[in-house]
C-alpha positions in Angstrom: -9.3 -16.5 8.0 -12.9 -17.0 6.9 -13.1 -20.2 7.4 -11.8 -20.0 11.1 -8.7 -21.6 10.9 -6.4 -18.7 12.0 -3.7 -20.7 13.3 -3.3 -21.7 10.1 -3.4 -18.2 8.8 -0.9 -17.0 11.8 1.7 -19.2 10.3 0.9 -19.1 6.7 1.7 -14.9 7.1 4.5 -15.1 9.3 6.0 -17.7 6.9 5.3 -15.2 3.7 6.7 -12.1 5.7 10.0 -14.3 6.3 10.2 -14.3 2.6 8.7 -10.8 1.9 9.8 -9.0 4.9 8.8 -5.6 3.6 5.1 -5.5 2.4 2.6 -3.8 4.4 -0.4 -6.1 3.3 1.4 -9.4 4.9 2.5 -7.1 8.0 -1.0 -6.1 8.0 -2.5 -9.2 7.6 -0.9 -10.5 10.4 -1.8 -8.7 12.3 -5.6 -8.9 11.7 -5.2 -12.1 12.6 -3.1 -11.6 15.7 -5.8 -9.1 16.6 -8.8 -11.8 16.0 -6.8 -14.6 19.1 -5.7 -11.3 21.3 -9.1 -10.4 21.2 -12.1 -12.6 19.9 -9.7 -16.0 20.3 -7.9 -17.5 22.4 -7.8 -13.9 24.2 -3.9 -14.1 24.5 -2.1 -11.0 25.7 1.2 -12.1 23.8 -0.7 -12.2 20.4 -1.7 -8.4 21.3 2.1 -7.4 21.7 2.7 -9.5 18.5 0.1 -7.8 16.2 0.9 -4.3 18.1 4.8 -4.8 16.4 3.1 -6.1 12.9 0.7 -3.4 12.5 3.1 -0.7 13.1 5.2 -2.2 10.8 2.5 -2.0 8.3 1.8 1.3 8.8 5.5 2.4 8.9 6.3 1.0 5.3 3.4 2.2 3.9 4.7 5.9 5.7 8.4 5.1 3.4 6.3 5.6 0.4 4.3 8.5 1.5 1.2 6.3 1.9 -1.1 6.6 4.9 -2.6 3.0 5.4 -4.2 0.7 8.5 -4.3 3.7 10.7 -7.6 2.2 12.5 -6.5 -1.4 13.4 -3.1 0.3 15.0 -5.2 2.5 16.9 -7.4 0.0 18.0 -3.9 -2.2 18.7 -1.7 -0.1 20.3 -5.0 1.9 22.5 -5.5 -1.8 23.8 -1.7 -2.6 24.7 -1.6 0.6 26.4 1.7 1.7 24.6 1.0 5.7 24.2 3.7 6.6 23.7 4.2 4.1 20.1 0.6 5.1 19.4 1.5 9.2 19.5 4.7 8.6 17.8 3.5 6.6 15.0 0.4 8.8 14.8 2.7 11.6 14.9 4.8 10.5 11.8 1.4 10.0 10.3 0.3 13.2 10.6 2.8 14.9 8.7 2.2 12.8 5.7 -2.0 12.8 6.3 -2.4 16.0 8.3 -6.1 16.3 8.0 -6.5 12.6 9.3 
């Protein structure tokens, strides 16, 4: 991702989350990179559905262990897509872990 390739780094995550299907940080990163072409890239509005899915993924596994992670990138996703009603009931699932959030 430094180094601009994120093509590269689109299918190097979505090939380790095939394998890894639960962690948050590959989730996660994918969707910072999905993020990067919906916004910054290639501006595609099917990469912003696509890291809106991965980031609450992230943020959902990290919730099954009681952890409270990547709540600023969803927020920026999901505010973009539009989708209030994921962003207040993933924020909402949040809050009970991370009240004072």
């Amino acid at each position: 991702m430094r180094q601009g390739r994120w093509d590269e780094a689109r299918a190097w995550f979505a090939d380790r989350i095939t394998r890894y299907p639960d962690s948050r940080h590959l989730h996660y990163g994918l969707a910072q990179v999905l993020w990067y072409l919906a916004v910054n890239g290639s501006k595609d509005p099917v990469a912003l559905e696509y890291a809106a899915r991965e980031v609450v993924r992230a943020v959902e596994i990290g919730l099954e262990f009681g952890k409270v992670r990547h709540t600023w990138l969803a927020a920026q996703i999901l505010g973009r897509t539009g989708d209030i009603n994921a962003l207040d009931s993933l924020f909402g699932r949040v809050l009970i872990i991370a009240p004072t959030l």
